[in-house]
Biopython code that builds the backbone (N, CA, C, O; Angstrom):
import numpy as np
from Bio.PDB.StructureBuilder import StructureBuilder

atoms = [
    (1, "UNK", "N", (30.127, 42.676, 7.787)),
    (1, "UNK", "CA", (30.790, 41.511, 7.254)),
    (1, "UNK", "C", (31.959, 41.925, 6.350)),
    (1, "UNK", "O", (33.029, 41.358, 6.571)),
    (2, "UNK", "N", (31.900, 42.982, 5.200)),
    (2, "UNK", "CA", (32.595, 43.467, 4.594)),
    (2, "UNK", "C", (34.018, 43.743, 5.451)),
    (2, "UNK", "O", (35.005, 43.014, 5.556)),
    (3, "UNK", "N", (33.780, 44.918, 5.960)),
    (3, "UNK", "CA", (34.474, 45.351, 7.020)),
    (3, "UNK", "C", (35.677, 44.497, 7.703)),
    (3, "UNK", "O", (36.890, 44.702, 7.670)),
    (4, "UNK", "N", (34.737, 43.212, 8.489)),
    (4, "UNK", "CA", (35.715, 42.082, 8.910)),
    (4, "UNK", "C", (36.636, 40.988, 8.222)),
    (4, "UNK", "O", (37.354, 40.031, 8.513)),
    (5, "UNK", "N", (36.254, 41.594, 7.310)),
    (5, "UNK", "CA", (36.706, 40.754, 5.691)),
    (5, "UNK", "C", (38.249, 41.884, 5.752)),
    (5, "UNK", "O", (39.297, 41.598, 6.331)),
    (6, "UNK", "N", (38.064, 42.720, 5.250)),
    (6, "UNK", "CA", (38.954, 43.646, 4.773)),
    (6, "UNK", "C", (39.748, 44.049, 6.296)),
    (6, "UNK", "O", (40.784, 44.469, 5.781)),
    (7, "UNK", "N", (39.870, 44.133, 7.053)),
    (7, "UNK", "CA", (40.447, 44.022, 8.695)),
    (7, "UNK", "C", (41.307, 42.845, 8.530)),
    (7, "UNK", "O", (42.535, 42.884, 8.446)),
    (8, "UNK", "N", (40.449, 41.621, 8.481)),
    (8, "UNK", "CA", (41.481, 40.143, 8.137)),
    (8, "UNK", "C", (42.440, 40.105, 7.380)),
    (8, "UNK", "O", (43.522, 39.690, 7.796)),
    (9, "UNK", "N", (42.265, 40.562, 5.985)),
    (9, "UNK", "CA", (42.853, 40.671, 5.034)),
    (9, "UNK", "C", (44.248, 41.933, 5.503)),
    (9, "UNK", "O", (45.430, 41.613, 5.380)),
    (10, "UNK", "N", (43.947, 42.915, 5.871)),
    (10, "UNK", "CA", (44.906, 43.973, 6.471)),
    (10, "UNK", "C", (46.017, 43.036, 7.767)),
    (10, "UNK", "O", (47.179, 43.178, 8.149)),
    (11, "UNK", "N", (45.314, 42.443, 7.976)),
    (11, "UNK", "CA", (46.309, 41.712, 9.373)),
    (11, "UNK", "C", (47.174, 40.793, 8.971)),
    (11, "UNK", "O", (48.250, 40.686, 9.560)),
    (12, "UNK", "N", (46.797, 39.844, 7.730)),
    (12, "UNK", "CA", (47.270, 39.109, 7.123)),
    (12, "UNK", "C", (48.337, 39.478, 6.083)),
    (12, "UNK", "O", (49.286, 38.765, 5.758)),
    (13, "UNK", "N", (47.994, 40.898, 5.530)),
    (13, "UNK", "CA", (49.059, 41.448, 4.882)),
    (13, "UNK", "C", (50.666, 41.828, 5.410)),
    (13, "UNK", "O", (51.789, 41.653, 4.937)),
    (14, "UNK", "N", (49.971, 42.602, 6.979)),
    (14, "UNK", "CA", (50.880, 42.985, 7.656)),
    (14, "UNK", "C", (52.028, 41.857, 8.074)),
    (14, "UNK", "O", (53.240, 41.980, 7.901)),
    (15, "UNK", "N", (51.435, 40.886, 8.585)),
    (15, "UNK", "CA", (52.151, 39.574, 8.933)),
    (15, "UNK", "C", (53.071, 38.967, 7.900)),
    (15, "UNK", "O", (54.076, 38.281, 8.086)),
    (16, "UNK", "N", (52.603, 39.302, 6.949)),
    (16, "UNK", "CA", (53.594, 38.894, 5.742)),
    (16, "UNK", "C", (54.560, 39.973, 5.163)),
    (16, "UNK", "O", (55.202, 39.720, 4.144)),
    (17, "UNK", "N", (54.646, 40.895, 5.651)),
    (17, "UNK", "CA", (55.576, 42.330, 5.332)),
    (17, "UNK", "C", (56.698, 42.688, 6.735)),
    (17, "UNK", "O", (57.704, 43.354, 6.980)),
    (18, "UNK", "N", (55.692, 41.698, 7.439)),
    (18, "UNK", "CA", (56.978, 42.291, 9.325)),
    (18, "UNK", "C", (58.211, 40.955, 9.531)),
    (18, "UNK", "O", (59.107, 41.039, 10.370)),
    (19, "UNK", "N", (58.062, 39.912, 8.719)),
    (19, "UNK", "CA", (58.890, 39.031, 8.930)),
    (19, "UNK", "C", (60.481, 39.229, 7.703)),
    (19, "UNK", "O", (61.660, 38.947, 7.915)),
    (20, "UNK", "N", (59.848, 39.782, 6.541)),
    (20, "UNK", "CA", (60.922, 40.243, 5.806)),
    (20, "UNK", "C", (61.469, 41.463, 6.215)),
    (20, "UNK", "O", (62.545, 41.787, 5.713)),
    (21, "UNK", "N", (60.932, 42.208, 7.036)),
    (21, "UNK", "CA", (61.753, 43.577, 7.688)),
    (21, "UNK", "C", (62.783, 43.389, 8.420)),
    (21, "UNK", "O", (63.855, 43.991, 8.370)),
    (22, "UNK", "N", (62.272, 42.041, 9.527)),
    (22, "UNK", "CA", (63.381, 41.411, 10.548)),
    (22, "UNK", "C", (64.002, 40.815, 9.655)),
    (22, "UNK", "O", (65.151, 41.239, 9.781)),
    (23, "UNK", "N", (63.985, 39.893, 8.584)),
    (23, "UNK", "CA", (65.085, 38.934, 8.321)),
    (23, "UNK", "C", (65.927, 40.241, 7.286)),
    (23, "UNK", "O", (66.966, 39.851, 6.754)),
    (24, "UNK", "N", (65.641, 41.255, 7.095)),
    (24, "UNK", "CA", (66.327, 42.087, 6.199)),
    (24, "UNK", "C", (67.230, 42.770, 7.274)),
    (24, "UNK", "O", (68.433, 42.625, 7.057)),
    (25, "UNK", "N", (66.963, 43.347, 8.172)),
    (25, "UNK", "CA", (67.533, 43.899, 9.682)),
    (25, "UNK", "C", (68.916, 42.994, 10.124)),
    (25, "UNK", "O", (70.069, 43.270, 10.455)),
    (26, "UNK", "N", (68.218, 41.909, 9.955)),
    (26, "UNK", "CA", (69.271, 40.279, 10.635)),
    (26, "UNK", "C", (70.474, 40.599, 9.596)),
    (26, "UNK", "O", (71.582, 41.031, 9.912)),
    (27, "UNK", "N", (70.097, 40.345, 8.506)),
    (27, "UNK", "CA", (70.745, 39.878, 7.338)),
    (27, "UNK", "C", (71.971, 41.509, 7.535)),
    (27, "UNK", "O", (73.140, 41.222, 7.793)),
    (28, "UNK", "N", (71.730, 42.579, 7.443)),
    (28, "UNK", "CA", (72.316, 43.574, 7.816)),
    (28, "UNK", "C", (73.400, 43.432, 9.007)),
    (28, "UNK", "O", (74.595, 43.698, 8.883)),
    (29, "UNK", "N", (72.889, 43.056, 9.960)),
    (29, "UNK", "CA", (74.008, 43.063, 10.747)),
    (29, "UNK", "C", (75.027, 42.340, 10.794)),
    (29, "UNK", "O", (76.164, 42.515, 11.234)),
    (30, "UNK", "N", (74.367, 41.275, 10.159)),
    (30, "UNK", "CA", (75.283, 40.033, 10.283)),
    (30, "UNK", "C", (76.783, 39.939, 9.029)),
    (30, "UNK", "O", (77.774, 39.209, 9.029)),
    (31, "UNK", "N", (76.316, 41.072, 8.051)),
    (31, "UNK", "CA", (76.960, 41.766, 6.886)),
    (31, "UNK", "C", (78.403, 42.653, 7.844)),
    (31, "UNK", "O", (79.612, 42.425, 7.829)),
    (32, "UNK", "N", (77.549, 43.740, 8.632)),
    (32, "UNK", "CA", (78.193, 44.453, 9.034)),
    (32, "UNK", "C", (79.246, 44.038, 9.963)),
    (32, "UNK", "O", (80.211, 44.797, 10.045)),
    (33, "UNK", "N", (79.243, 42.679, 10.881)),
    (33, "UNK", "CA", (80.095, 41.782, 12.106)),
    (33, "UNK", "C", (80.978, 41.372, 11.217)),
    (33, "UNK", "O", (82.172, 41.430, 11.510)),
    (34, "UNK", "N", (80.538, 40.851, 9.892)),
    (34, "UNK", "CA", (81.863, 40.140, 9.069)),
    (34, "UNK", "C", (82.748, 41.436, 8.833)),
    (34, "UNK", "O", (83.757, 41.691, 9.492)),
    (35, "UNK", "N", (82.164, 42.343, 7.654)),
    (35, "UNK", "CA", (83.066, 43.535, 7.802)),
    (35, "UNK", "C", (83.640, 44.241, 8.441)),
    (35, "UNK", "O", (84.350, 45.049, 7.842)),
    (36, "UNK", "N", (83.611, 44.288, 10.070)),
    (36, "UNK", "CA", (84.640, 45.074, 11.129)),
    (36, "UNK", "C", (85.534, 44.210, 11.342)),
    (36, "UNK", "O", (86.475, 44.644, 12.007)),
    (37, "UNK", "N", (85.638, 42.589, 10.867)),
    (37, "UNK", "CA", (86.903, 41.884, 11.006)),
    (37, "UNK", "C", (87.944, 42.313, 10.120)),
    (37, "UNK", "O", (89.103, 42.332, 10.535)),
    (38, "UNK", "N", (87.614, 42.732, 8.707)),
    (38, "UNK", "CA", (88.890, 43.413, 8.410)),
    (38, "UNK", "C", (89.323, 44.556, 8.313)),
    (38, "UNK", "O", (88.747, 45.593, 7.986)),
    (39, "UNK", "N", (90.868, 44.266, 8.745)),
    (39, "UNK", "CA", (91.641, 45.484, 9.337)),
    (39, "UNK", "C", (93.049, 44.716, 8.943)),
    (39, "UNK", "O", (93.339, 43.551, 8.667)),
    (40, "UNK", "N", (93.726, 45.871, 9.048)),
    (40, "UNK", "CA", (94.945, 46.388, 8.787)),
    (40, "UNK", "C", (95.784, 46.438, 9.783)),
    (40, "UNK", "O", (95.619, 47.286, 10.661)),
    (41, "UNK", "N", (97.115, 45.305, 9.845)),
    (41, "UNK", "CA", (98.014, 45.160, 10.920)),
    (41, "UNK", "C", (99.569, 45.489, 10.354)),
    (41, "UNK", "O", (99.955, 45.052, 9.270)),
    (42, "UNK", "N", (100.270, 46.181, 11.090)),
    (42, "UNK", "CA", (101.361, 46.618, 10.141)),
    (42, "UNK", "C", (101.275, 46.577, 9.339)),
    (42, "UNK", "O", (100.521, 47.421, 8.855)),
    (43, "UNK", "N", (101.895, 45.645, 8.447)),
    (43, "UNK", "CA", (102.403, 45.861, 6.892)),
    (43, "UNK", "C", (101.212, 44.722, 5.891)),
    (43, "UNK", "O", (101.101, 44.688, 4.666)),
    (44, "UNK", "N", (100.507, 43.948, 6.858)),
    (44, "UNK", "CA", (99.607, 42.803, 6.560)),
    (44, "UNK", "C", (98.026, 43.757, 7.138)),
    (44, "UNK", "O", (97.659, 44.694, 7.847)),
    (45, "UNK", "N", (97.454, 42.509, 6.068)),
    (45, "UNK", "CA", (95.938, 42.684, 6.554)),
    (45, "UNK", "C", (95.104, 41.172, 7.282)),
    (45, "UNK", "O", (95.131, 40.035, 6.813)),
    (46, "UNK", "N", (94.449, 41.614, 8.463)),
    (46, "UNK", "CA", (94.337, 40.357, 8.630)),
    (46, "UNK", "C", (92.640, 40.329, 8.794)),
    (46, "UNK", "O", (92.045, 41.384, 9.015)),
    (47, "UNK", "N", (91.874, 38.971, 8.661)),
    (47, "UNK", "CA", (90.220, 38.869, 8.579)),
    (47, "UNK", "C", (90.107, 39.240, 6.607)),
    (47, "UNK", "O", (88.989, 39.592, 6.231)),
    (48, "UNK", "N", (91.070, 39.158, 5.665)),
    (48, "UNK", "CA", (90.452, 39.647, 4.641)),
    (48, "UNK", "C", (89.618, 37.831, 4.062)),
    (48, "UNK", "O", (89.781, 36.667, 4.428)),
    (49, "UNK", "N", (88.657, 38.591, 2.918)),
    (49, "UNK", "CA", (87.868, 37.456, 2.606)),
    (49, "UNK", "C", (88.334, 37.079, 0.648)),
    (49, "UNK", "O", (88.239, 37.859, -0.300)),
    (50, "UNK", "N", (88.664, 36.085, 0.650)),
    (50, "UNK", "CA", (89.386, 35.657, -1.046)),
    (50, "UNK", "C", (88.635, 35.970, -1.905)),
    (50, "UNK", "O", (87.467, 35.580, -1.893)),
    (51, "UNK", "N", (89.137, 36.767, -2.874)),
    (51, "UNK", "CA", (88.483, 36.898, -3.960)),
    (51, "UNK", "C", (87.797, 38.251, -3.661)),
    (51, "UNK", "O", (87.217, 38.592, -4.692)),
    (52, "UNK", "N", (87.656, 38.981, -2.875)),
    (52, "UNK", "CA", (86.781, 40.058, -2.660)),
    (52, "UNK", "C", (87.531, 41.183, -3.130)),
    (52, "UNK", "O", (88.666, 40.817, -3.434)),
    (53, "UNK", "N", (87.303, 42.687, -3.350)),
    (53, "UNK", "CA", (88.117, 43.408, -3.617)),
    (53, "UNK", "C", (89.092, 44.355, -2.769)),
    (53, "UNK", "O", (88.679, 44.657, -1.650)),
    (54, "UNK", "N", (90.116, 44.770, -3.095)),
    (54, "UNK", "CA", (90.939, 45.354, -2.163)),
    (54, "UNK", "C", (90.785, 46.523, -2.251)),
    (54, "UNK", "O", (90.369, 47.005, -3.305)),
    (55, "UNK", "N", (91.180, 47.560, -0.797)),
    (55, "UNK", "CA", (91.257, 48.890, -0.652)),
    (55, "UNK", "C", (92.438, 49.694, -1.584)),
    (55, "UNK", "O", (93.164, 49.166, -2.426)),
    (56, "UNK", "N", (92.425, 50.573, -1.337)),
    (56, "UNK", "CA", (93.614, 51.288, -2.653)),
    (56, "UNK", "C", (94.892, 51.436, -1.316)),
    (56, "UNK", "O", (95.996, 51.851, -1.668)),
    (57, "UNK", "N", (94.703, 51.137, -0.056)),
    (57, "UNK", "CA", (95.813, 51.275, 0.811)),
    (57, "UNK", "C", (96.558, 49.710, 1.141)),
    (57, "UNK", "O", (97.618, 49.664, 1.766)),
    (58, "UNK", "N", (95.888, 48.495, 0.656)),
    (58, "UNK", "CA", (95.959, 46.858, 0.372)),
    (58, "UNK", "C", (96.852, 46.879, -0.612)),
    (58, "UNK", "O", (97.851, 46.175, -0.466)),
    (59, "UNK", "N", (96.687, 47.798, -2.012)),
    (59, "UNK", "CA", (96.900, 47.115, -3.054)),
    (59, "UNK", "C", (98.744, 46.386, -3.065)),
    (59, "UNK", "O", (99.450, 46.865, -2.177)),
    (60, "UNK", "N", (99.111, 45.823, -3.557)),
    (60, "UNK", "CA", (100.149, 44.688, -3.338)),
    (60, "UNK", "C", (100.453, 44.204, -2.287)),
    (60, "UNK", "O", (101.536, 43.627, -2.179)),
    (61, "UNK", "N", (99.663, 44.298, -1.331)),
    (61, "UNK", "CA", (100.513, 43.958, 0.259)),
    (61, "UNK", "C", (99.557, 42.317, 0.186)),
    (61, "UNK", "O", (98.841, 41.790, -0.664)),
    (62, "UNK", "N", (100.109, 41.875, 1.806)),
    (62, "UNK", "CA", (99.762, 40.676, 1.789)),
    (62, "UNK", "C", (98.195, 40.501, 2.953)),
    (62, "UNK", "O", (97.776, 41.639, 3.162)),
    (63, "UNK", "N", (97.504, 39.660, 3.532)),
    (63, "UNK", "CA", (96.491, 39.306, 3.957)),
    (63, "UNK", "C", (96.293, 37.629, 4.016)),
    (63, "UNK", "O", (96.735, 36.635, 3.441)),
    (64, "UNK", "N", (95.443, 37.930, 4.971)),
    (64, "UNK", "CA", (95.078, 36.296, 6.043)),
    (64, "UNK", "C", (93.926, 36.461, 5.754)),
    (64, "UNK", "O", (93.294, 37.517, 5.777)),
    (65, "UNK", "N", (93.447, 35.033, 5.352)),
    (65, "UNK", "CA", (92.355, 34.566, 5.463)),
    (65, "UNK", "C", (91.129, 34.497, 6.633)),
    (65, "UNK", "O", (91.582, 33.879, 7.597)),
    (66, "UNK", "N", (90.181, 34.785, 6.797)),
    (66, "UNK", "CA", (89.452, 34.991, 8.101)),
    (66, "UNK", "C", (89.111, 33.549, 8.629)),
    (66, "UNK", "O", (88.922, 33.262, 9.811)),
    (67, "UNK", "N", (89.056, 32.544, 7.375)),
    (67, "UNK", "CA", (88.699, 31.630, 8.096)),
    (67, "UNK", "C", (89.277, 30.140, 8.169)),
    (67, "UNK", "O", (89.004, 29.234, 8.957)),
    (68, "UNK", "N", (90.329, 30.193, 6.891)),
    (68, "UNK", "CA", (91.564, 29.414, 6.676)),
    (68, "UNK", "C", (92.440, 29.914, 6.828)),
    (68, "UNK", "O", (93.275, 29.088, 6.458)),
    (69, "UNK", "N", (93.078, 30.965, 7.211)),
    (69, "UNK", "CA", (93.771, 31.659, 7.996)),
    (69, "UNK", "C", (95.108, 31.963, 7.020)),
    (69, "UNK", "O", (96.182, 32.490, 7.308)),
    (70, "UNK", "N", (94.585, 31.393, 5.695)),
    (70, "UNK", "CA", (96.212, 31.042, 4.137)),
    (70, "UNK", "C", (96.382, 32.748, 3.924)),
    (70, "UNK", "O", (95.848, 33.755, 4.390)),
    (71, "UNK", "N", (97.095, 32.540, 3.268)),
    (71, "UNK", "CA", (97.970, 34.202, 2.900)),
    (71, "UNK", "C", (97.450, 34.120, 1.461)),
    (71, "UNK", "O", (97.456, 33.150, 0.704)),
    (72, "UNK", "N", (96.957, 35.480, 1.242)),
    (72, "UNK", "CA", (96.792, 35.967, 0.139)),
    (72, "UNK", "C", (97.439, 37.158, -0.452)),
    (72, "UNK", "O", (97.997, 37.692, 0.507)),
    (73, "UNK", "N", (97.646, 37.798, -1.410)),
    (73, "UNK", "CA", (98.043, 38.880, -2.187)),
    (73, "UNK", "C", (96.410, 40.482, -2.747)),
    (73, "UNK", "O", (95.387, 40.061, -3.286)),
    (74, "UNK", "N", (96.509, 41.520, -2.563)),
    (74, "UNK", "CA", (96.309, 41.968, -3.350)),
    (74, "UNK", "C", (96.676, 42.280, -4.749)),
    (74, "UNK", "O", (97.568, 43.056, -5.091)),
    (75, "UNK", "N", (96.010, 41.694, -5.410)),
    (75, "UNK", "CA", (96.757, 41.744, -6.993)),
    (75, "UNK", "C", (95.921, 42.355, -8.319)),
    (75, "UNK", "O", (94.758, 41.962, -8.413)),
    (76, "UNK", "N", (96.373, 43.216, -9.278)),
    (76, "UNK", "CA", (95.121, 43.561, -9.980)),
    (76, "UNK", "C", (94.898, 42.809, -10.917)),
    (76, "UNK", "O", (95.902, 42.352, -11.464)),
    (77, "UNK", "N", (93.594, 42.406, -11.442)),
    (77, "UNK", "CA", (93.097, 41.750, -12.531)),
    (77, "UNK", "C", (92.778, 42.425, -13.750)),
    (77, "UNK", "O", (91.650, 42.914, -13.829)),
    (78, "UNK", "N", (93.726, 42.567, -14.916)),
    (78, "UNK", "CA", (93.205, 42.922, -15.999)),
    (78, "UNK", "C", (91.679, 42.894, -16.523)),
    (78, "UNK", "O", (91.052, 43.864, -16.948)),
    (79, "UNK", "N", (91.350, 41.935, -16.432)),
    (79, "UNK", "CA", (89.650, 41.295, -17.207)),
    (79, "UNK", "C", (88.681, 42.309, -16.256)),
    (79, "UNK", "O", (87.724, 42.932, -16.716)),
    (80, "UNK", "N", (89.055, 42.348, -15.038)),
    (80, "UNK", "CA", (87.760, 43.445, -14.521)),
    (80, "UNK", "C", (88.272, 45.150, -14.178)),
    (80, "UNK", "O", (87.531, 46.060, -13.805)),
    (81, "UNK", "N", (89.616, 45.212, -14.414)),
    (81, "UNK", "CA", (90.323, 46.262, -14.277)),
    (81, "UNK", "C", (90.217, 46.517, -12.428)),
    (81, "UNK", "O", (90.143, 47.690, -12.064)),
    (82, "UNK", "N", (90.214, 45.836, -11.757)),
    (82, "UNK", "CA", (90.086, 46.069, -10.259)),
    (82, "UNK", "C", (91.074, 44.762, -9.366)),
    (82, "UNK", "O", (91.453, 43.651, -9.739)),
    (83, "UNK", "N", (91.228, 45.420, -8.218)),
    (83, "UNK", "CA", (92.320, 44.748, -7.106)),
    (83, "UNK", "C", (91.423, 43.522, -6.525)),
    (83, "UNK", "O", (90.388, 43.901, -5.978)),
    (84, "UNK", "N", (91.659, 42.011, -6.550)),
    (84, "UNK", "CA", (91.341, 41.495, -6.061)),
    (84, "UNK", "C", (92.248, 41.128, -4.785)),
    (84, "UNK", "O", (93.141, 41.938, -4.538)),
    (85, "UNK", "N", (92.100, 39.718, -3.724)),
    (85, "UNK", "CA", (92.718, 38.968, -2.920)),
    (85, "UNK", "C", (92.846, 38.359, -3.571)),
    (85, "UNK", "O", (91.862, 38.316, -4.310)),
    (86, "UNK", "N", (93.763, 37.560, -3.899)),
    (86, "UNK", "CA", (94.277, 36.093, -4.789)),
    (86, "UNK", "C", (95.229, 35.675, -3.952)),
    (86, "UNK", "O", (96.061, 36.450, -3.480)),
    (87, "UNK", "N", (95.189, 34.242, -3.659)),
    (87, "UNK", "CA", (96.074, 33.232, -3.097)),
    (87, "UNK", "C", (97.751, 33.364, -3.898)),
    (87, "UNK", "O", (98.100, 33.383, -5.079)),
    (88, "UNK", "N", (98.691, 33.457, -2.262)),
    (88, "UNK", "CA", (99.655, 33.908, -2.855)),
    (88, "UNK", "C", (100.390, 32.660, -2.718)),
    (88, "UNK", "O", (101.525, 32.558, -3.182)),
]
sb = StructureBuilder()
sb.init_structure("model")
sb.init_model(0)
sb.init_chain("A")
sb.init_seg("    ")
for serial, (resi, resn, name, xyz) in enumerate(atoms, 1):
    if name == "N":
        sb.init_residue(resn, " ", resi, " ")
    sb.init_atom(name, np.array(xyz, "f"), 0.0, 1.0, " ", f" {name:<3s}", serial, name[0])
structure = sb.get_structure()
């Protein structure tokens, strides 16, 4: 009885540890599909996301929005000492 007790309990654990592995897996890729959209086209960047931070090869140039498609700036922000996208 013990036994089938502690078996249940093991199966029940497992079931609750294999669904956050997949949604952690999911959640990963779906990270990684947004990030191969941006890239670097001549003198512009295009797929960048607002407000996020810029590469040190971005910094003052311009960038498109991935999903409003508006033009932004790399620009640096004093208050965090780092390159954001800001609407140009």
């Amino acid at each position: 009885m013990l036994r089938r007790l502690l078996v249940a309990g093991a199966l029940a654990a497992s079931a609750l540890i294999v669904p956050a592995a997949v949604a952690a897996s999911a959640h990963a890729s779906a990270s990684s599909t947004a990030a191969s959209c941006y890239k670097r086209v001549g003198t512009h960047w295009n797929c960048i996301t607002p407000g996020a931070y810029c590469p040190a090869t971005a910094h003052g140039k311009y960038g498109y929005a991935k999903v409003t498609k508006k033009r932004y700036r790399c620009s640096y922000y004093s208050s965090d000492h780092r390159w954001h996208w800001k609407r140009a």
